[in-house]
Each structure stands twice: as structure tokens, then as C-alpha cells.
VOGU-3710 file (C-alpha; in Angstrom, 3 decimals, decimal comma):
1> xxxxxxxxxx> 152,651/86,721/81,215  154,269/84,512/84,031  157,008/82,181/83,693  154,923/79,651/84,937  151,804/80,470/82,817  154,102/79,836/79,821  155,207/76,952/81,322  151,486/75,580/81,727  150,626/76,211/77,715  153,804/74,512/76,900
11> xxxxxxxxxx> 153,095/71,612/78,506  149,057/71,511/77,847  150,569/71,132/73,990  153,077/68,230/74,750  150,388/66,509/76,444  147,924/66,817/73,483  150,390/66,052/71,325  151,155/62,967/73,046  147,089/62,186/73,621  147,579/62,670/69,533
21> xxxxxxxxxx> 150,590/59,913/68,811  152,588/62,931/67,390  156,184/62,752/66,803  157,466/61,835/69,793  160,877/63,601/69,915  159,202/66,793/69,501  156,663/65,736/72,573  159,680/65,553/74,214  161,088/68,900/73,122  158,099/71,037/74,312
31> xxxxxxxxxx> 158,096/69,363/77,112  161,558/69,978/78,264  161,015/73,228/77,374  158,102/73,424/79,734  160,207/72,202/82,326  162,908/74,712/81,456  160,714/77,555/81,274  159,254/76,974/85,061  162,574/76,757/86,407  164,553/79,762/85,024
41> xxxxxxxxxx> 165,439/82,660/87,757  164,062/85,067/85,554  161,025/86,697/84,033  161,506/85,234/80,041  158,593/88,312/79,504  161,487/90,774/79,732  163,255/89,247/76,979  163,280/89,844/73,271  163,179/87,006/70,799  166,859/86,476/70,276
51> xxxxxxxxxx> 167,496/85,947/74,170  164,270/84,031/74,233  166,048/81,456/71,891  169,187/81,001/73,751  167,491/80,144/76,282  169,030/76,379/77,436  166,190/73,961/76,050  164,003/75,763/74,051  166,136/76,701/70,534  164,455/78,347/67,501
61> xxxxxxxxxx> 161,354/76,316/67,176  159,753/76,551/70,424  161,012/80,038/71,243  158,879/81,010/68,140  155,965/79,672/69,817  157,162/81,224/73,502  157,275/84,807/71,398  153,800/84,462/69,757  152,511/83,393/73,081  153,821/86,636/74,869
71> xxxxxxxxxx> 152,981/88,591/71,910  149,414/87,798/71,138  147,938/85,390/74,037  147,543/82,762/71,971  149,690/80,141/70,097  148,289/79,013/66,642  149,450/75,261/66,736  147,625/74,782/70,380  144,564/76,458/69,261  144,731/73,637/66,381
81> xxxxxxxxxx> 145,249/70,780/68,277  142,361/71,884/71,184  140,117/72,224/68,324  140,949/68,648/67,436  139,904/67,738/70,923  136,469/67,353/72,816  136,726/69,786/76,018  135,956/66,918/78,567  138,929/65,188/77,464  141,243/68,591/77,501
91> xxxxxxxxxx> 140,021/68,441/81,751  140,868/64,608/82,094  144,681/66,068/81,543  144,241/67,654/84,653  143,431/64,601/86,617  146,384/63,320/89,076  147,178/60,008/88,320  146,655/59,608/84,317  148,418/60,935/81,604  147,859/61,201/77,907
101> xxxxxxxxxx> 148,371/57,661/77,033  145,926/56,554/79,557  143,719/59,194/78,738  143,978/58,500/74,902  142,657/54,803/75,940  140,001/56,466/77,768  138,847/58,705/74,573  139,918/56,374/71,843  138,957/53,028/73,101  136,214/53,574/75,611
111> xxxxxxxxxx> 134,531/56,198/73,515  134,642/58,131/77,209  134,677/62,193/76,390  134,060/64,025/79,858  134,851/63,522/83,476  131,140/62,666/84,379  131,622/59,734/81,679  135,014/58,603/83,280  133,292/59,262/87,106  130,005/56,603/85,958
121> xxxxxxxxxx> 132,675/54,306/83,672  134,477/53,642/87,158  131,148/53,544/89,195  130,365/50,440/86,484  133,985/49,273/86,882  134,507/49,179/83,501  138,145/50,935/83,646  140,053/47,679/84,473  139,694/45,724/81,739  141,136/48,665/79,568
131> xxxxxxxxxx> 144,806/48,054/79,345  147,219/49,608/81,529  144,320/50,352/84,163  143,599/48,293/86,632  141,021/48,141/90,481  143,768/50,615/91,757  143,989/53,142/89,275  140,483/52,711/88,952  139,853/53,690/92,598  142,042/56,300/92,814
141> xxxxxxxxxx> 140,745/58,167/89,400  137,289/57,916/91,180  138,644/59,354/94,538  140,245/62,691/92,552  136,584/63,162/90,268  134,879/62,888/94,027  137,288/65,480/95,015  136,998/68,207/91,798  133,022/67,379/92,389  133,043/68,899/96,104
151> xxxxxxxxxx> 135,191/72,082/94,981  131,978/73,309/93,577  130,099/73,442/96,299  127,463/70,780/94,944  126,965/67,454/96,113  125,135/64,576/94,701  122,486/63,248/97,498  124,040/59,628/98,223  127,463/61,738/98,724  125,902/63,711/101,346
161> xxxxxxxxxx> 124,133/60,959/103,003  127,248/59,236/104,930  128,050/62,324/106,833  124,749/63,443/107,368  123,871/60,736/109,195  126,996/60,705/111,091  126,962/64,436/112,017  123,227/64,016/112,855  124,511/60,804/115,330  127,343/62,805/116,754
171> xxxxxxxxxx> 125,543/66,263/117,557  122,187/64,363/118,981  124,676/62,807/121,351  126,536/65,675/122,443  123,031/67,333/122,948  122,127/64,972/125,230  125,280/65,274/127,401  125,015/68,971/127,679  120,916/69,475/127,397  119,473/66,165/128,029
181> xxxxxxxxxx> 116,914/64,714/125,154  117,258/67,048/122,092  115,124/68,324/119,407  116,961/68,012/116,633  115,963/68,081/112,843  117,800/67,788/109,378  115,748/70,172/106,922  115,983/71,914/103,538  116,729/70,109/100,222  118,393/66,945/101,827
191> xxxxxxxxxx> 115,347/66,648/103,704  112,955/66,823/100,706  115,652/64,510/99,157  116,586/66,764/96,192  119,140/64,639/93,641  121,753/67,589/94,234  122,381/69,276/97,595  124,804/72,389/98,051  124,081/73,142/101,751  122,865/71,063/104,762
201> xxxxxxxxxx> 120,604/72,595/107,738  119,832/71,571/110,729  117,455/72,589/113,517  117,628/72,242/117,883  114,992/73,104/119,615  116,077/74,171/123,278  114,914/76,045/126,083  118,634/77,649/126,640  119,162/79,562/122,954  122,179/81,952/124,553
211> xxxxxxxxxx> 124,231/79,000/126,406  124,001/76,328/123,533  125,354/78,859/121,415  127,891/79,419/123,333  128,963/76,089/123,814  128,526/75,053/120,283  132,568/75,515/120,173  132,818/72,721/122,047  131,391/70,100/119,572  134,563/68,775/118,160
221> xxxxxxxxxx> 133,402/67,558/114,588  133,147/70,732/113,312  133,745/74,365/113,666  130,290/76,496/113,866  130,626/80,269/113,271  128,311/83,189/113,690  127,225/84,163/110,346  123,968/86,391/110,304  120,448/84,605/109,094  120,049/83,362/112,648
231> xxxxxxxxxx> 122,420/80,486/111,610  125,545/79,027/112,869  127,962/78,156/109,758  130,117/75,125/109,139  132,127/73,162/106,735  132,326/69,460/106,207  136,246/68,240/105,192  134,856/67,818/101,629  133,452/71,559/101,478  129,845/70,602/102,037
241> xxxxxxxxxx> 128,502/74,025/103,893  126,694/73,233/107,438  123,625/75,823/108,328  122,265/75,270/111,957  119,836/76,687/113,197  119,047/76,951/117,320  115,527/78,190/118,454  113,041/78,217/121,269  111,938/74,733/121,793  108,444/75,420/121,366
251> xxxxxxxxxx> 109,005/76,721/118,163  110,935/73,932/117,306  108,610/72,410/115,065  107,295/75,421/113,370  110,811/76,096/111,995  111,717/72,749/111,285  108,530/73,085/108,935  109,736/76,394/107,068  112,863/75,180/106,883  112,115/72,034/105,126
261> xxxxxxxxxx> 109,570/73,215/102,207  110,147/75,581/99,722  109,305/79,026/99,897  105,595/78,215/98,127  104,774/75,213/100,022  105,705/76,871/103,438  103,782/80,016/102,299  100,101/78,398/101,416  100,404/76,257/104,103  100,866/78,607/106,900
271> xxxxxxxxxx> 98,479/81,117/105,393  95,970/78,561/106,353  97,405/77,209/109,784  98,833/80,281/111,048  102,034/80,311/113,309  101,156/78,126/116,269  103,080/76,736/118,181  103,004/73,854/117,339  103,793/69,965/118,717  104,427/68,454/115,789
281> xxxxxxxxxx> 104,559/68,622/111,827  100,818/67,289/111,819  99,831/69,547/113,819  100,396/72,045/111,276  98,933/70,413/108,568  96,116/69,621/110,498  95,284/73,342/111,389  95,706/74,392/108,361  92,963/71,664/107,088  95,100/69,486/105,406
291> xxxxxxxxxx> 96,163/65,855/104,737  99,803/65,429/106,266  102,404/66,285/103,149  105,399/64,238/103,353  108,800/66,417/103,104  109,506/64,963/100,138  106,329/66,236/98,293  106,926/70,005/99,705  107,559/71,693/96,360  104,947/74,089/95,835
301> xxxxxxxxxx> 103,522/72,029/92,769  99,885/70,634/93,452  100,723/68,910/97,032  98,324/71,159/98,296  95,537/70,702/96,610  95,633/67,200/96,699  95,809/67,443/100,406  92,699/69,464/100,518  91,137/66,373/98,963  92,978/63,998/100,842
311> xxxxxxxxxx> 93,967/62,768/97,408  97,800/62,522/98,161  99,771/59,619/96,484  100,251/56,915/99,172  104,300/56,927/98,687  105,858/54,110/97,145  108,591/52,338/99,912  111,957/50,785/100,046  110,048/47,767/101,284  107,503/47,714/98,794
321> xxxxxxxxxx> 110,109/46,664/95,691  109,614/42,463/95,439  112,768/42,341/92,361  115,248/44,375/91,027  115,367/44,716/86,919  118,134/46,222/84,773  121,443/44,464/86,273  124,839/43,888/84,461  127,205/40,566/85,150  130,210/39,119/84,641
331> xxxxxxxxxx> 128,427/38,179/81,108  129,790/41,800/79,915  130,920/44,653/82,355  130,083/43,928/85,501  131,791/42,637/88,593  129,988/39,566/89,799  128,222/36,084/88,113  125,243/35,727/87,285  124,526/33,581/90,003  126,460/35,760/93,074
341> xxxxxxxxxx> 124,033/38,667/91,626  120,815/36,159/91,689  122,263/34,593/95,486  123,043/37,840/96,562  118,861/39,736/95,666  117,563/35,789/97,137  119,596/35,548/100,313  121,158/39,190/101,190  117,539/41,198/99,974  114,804/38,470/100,310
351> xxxxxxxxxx> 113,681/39,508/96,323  111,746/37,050/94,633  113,552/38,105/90,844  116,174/39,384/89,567  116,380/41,117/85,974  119,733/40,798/84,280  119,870/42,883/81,349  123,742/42,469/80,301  125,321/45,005/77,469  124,087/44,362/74,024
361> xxxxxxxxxx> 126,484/43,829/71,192  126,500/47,096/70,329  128,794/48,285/73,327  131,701/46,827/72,521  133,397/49,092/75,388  131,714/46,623/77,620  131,648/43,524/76,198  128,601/43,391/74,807  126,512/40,182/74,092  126,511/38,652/70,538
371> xxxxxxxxxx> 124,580/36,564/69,560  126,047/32,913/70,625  126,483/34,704/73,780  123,470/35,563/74,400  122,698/31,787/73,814  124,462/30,665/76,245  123,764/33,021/78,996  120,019/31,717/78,442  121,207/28,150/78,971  122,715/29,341/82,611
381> xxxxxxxxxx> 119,860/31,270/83,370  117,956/28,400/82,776  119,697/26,172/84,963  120,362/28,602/87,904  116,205/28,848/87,777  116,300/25,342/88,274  118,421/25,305/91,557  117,164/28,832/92,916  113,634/28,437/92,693  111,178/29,962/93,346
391> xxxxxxxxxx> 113,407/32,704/93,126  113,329/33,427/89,399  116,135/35,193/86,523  114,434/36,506/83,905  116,573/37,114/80,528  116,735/40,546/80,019  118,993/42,296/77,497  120,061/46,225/77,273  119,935/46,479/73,754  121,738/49,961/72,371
401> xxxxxxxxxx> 119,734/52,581/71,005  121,114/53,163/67,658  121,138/56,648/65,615  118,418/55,658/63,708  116,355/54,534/66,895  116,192/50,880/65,936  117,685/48,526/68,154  120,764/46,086/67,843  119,254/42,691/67,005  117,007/41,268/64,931
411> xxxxxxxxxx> 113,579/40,606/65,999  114,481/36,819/66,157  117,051/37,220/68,755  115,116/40,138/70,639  111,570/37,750/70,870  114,280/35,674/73,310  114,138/37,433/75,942  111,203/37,941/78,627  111,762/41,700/78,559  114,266/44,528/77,128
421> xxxxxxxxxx> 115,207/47,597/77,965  116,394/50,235/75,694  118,671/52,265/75,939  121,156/55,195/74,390  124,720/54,806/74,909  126,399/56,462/72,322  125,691/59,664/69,585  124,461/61,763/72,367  124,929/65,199/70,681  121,720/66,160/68,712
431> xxxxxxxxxx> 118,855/68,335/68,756  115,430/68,018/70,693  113,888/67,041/67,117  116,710/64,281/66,689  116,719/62,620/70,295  113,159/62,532/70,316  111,976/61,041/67,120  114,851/58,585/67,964  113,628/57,524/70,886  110,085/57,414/69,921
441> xxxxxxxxxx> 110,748/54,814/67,481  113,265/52,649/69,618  110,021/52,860/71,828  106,881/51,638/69,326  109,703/48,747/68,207  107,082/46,035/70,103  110,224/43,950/71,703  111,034/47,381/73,977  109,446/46,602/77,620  111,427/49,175/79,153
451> xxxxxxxxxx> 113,202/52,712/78,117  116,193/52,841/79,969  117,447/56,096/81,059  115,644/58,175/78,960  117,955/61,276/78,538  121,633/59,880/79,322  122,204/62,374/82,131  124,930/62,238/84,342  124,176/64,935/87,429  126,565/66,956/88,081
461> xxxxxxxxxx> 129,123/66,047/85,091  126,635/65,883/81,805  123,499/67,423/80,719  120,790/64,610/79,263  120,409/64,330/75,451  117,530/67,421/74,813  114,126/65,666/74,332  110,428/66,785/74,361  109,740/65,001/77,463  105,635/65,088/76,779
471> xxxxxxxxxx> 106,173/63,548/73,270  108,390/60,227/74,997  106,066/60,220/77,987  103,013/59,679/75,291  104,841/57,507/73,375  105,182/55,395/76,344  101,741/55,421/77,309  100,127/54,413/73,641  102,879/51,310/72,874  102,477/50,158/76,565
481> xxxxxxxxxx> 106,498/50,917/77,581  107,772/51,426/81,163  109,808/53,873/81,840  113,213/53,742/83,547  114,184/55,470/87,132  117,940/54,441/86,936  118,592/54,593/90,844  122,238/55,126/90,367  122,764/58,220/92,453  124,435/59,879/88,987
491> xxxxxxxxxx> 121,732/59,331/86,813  118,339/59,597/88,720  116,977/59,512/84,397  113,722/59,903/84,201  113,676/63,033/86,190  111,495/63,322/89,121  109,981/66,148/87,929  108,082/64,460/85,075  107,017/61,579/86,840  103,671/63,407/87,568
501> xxxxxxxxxx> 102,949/63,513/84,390  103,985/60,213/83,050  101,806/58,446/85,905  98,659/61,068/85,079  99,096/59,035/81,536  99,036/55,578/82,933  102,823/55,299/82,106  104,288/52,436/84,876  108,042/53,636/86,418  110,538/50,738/87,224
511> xxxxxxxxxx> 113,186/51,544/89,916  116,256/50,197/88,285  119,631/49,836/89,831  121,678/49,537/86,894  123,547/47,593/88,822  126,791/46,525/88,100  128,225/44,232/91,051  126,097/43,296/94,281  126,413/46,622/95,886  124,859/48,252/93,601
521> xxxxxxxxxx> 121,456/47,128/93,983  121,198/49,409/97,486  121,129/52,097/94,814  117,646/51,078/94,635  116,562/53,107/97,617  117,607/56,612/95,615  115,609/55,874/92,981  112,619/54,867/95,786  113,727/58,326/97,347  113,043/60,652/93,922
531> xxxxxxxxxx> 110,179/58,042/92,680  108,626/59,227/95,784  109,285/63,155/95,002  107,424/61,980/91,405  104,155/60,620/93,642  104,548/57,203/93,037  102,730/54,402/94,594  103,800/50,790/94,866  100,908/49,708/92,382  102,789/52,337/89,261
541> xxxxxxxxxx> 105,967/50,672/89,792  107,012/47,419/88,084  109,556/46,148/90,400  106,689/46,399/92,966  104,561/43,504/91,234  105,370/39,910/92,848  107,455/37,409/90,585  104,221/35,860/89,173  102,578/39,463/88,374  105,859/40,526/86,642
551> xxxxxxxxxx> 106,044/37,494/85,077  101,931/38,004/83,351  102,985/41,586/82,580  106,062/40,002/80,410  103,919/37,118/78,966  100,832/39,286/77,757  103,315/41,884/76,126  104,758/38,776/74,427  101,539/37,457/73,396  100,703/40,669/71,911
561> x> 103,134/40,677/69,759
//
């Protein structure tokens, strides 16, 4: 074992020690020793126990633990302590920029356990109320997550978009120098809009295959390489791997097609259409007999049959949403007032609404809305609908989940508001059975309008609570709930996958910024982007009804109750 291993286990257990309030003149000792240990000439392997402990710094106590380390791997106090500790909070030690007493704040008082939790904490801004944090620290503890996400090769789709668009800008440009007008075509998952993307490909069609090639290398913004599969290979500065692609331009289109779809899709369709050429996408679709499929549809589910019957969903649009529901204020953790979020969906995004659905009193982390509170937000929404309109604020409230599944007011405070979404923010380890029966009965409580985020994922960083999907979706459908696509690109909860199946049941989607200061509601066009991988249409989508239809669907749930 290295020096500088022993070093690293010294100092993992004055950290956790620290994270722990232990006695603080032994944090002190074990981490000197640490220190000690990193900097000595020698290898302290080669030594026996007796040298080990004369060793400046580390004296009988800690030498112990240095011999048990080098004799059996392990050390019995660490081992204690980590067991003590949730894993996600063990990584946080190894973010630059916050130490144990920070991180304890994090864990203790934020009730934050992983890095995915600490990544969508500073996404809602709710680090700099916490003490000792602040917008800097905030920033810069976002920055080093962003950069531990890209080491693994994945990338969430909003990361991706900003230089996608940018390389896309920069190579059509330097195609047109060299080639004159280019065909040029993003493809793959990023295409499709997949929620995750670990590689991006492009296509160019030209009529010169050997002397583009050739003068790829002189395309500044990146670096392509030869690297078999017909592909040139690149790497973004974040790690984000670049696959282009050069054909024969009248091919162009043809491979632009395989490469977007998956394997399936690709496969039916082109048993039908053959392998042209082609002059366009449609062209393709229209040989083969079919209904144009839009790339984001092209995963091999029942796209084609529908377009056999030219039954395809006619996609919902960014342009279609009239409001945005499920928004957060300076009323508990967000960034902006209540009116600067209302001015800012009226003047900036021509809405007619705006939900605002502020932390219940439950989430304490972010102060949550008691009761008075709650009073007296109504009062301001009330007289900010009196200088805005028409533009409307209706009272909203993200009432907590609890264990139990009930919610955290009383009926008489919950029949206050004109619609609520619920949601679970806390207790998320439990079984399928658990999660689901809890939800089911947060959702047949009659004040619930709208389940928020059904499974608490985080992509990338945290696995949703385990639910029976079917059993929530039906739940929905027979108590009349909406379901939840939170737009923010980290959550993208209720999976695209199972929107099929909740619209087949009659279930209505909302696209839902969860927005927690004015640029957040752009998030909105991610959650248009995977509502339209789900099939959805402008008339299954809440947000989509104009202020007076929203305002019916509110009024006849009331009535009902």
C-alpha cells in the first residue's frame, strides 16, 4: 500500500469525523497525520510497527490504525463511521470547494444525501439561504457536479444542446466556404431528443467524399480523427464524443434516416421503401406507404403502425402551451416575486396564466408555506389579478407527500386553492408496494389536481422511487388527476415512455417547469420535447387549455367535491 493511499484513508476519517462533530483535537490529529504520511521520503509499508510510531505526527494511536490498515486493508473505526454515513454524502467530500462542515449543513439541515440532490438543490437555488453558502459557492458547487457529470461520458439533453447548436453553426459555415451550400444533418439520440445523450452524430452530404475528408483538419473547433465505422471521431472540451459521418450527396438523406431511428424503426421502414435514393425524409416514408414519422417518434414502438393508418399523434408544440403551472417564488425557495414571475410569463412569454404552487409547510428546507402564509400570499395574488388582468395567478400549492400518502393540510386550508399538486419530497427509500399504495392514496385525496413528479428521479444522479407505473397511471385516470411532466432537464418525471399509456387511459399530462426564478420557465420546451416522444397532442395537455378552459377544468373539480 502507497504512502499516499494511506494518506487518502487517513484523511477520508478526519473528514467524517469532522462531518460527525467528533472531538475535535483528535480531527486534528488524523489529519496531521494524513498530511505527514503524504509527505515522508519513504515507503512507511517497509516499516514495522515500532518505526511506524516514531514516525513525527502520528504517535501510538494512529500508527495502530496505519498498521491495521497495511495489515488487513481495512481499518475498523472507518468502516464504523462510513456505515454511519449515506454513500452520496461520503462523494460530496470529494467535491472542490466544500468541506465537512458545509457538507454536514448540506446532510443535516437540508436533508440533501447525494450529489444529484445537491446538483437540483442549486438548480432551485436553494443553497444560499443555508448558512455559510452563499450565490458564489452556490455556482461554483454546480460548475464541479457539471464537471464529475461529463467524466462519464453521459450528458443530460439541455447540456448538450448549447454546443450542438454551435458546432452545427460553425461546421455549416465552414462547409459553405470550402463546398458551397451543405447538406448537413444532426442525427441519432439528440435528434430523437432522448433525455440522456452519450454521443453526438452528424451527417454531410457532398459530392467530394475523399477531399472533405481530407480537409476536415482544417475545421478549427475540433479535432476529427479516422476511427473505422465510416466515421470521423471527435471530442467536445467537456468529453461529449463527436461521430461524423461524410457520404455521397445523393445518399445524403438515406443515411441521415438510418442514422436517426433506432435499429427497429430504420429496419421496418426500409423493408417497405427500399434504399432509394432519396430527396428527402418524406420521400422515404412515402415509398414505403407511410404517414411521415417525426424523429422524435422513431423508436420502434407502434409509430409504424399508426402511420399505416395515418393515425399518428399530431405533436404537441412549444407554441401550443397558453400558461405555465407548478412555479416556486420568493414566497418559499425561489428567486423572484410573485409578481416578476407573473410580469415576466405576461410580458417576456405572452401566457395568459401563471400557476404558482410555492413549497408546502412540510419542506421546511425551503421555506415552506404555513398556514397564515398561505393567507397572505392569497391576498397578493388577489391583488396582482387585479392590476394584471386578464392575465390571471391562480393559487396553487405543492403540498408534500407524506409517508402515509396523505397530504400536509387539512382539507380546510387545501379547498383554498384553485388547484394542487402533489408531490414526494422526502422518505424516498421504499419498495414498489410502499411508493405505490402511497401515492395512490395522495392521488384519490379529492383536493389533488395534479401529481407532481411522480417517481422523484433525478437523471443521471438518482434513480425514481420504484412504483407500478400501470397501478398510478389508473389511479389517475378513475379520480380524474393530471399527471406531471416536470420539464426541468433533471427530472423529465413522468417518463416519456409511459406517456402512451397514460393518454390511451384518458389521463391529461401538464408540462410543468418547476420553475424556480424566471429562467426557468424555458425549461418548458424539454418537457414539450419528451411530451412529444410520449405522443402528445395539444388537446391532452393542461397547460395547452386557454385561461378560461383551465380555469372550468379547476372550477368543475371543485364543484365536485
Amino acid at each position: 500500500m502507497e504512502n499516499k493511499t494511506i494518506a487518502h484513508t487517513l484523511r477520508l476519517l478526519s473528514q467524517l469525523m469532522e462531518l460527525h462533530n467528533e472531538n475535535p483535537f483528535k480531527i486534528k490529529s488524523v489529519a496531521n497525520a494524513a498530511f505527514k504520511v503524504d509527505k515522508l521520503p519513504y515507503a512507511i509499508k517497509d516499516k514495522t510497527l515500532e518505526e511506524i510510531a516514531l514516525i513525527d505526527g502520528l504517535g501510538k494511536s494512529i500508527s495502530a490504525k496505519v498498521w491495521e490498515l497495511l495489515q488487513t486493508g481495512s481499518m475498523a473505526e472507518l468502516q464504523a463511521i462510513l456505515a454511519e454515513t449515506p454513500e452520496g454524502i461520503v462523494e460530496m467530500l470529494g467535491i472542490k470547494g466544500i468541506g465537512p462542515k458545509k457538507i454536514a449543513i448540506i446532510w443535516k439541515d437540508l436533508g440533501i444525501e447525494n450529489i444529484g440532490e445537491l446538483y437540483y438543490a442549486c438548480n432551485e437555488n436553494r443553497l444560499i439561504e443555508a448558512k455559510g453558502f452563499g450565490l458564489k459557492t452556490q455556482e461554483e458547487i454546480k460548475k464541479v457536479i457539471e464537471f464529475q457529470m461529463a467524466a462519464h461520458g453521459k450528458f443530460l439533453y439541455a447540456q448538450a444542446e448549447g454546443f450542438v447548436n454551435k458546432l452545427f453553426e460553425d461546421l455549416a459555415v465552414w462547409l459553405r466556404n470550402i463546398h458551397g451550400e451543405p447538406l448537413l444533418g444532426v442525427a441519432g439520440a439528440y435528434r430523437r431528443c432522448l433525455e440522456i445523450i452519450e454521443e453526438i452524430e452528424l451527417v454531410i452530404g457532398t459530392e467530394s467524399i475523399d477531399e472533405l475528408v481530407t480537409r476536415i483538419s482544417e475545421f478549427e473547433p475540433l479535432q476529427f480523427e479516422a476511427q473505422g465505422d465510416d466515421a470521423l471521431i471527435a471530442q467536445s472540451p467537456t468529453g461529449l464524443k463527436i461521430k461524423l459521418y461524410v457520404v455521397a450527396r445523393q445518399d445524403f438523406y438515406l443515411n441521415w434516416f438510418k442514422l436517426t431511428g433506432n435499429e427497429k424503426h430504420v429496419n421496418d421502414v426500409l423493408a417497405l421503401a427500399g434504399n432509394g435514393p432519396f430527396n428527402d425524409e418524406q420521400a422515404i416514408y412515402e415509398k414505403a406507404g407511410l404517414a411521415f414519422v417525426e424523429p422524435e417518434l422513431r423508436e420502434g414502438l407502434n409509430e409504424i403502425e399508426l402511420a399505416k393508418a395515418n393515425k399518428l399523434p399530431h405533436l404537441i408544440t412549444y407554441q401550443d402551451l397558453k400558461g405555465s403551472l407548478h412555479n416556486h417564488s420568493t414566497w418559499s425557495d425561489g428567486v423572484h416575486t410573485l409578481e416578476q414571475m407573473a410580469l415576466y410569463c405576461k410580458d417576456n412569454l405572452q401566457l395568459e396564466y401563471l400557476g404558482i404552487c410555492d413549497h408546502s409547510k412540510s419542506a421546511f428546507y425551503a421555506n415552506g408555506l404555513n398556514e397564515q402564509r398561505v393567507y397572505a400570499q392569497h391576498q397578493e395574488i388577489d391583488a396582482l389579478n387585479t392590476k394584471l388582468a386578464p392575465f390571471k395567478i391562480f393559487k396553487g400549492i405543492e403540498s408534500d407527500i407524506l409517508f402515509d400518502g396523505s397530504l400536509d393540510y387539512t382539507d380546510d386550508i387545501l379547498k383554498t386553492f384553485d388547484f394542487v399538486v402533489a408531490s414526494v419530497h422526502s422518505i424516498l427509500r421504499m419498495d414498489e408496494e410502499k411508493a405505490t399504495s402511497r401515492l395512490i392514496k395522495a392521488i384519490e385525496n379529492p383536493y389533488t389536481t395534479i401529481l407532481g413528479h411522480p417517481t422523484g428521479r433525478l437523471l443521471l444522479s438518482r434513480k425514481g422511487y420504484p412504483i407500478d407505473y400501470a397501478k398510478v397511471i389508473d389511479a389517475c385516470a378513475a379520480n380524474n388527476v393530471v399527471i406531471e411532466i416536470n420539464a426541468n432537464p433533471l427530472r423529465l418525471d413522468l417518463d416519456w415512455r409511459w406517456h402512451r399509456y397514460a393518454l390511451e387511459k384518458g389521463v391529461i399530462l401538464s408540462i410543468n417547469p418547476d420553475a424556480h426564478r424566471t429562467e426557468g420557465f424555458h425549461d418548458m420546451k424539454y418537457g414539450v420535447l419528451v411530451g412529444r416522444k410520449g405522443g402528445l397532442e395539444a388537446k391532452q395537455c393542461l397547460n395547452s387549455y386557454s385561461v378560461n378552459e383551465i380555469a372550468d377544468h379547476f372550477k368543475n373539480r371543485t364543484n365536485n367535491i
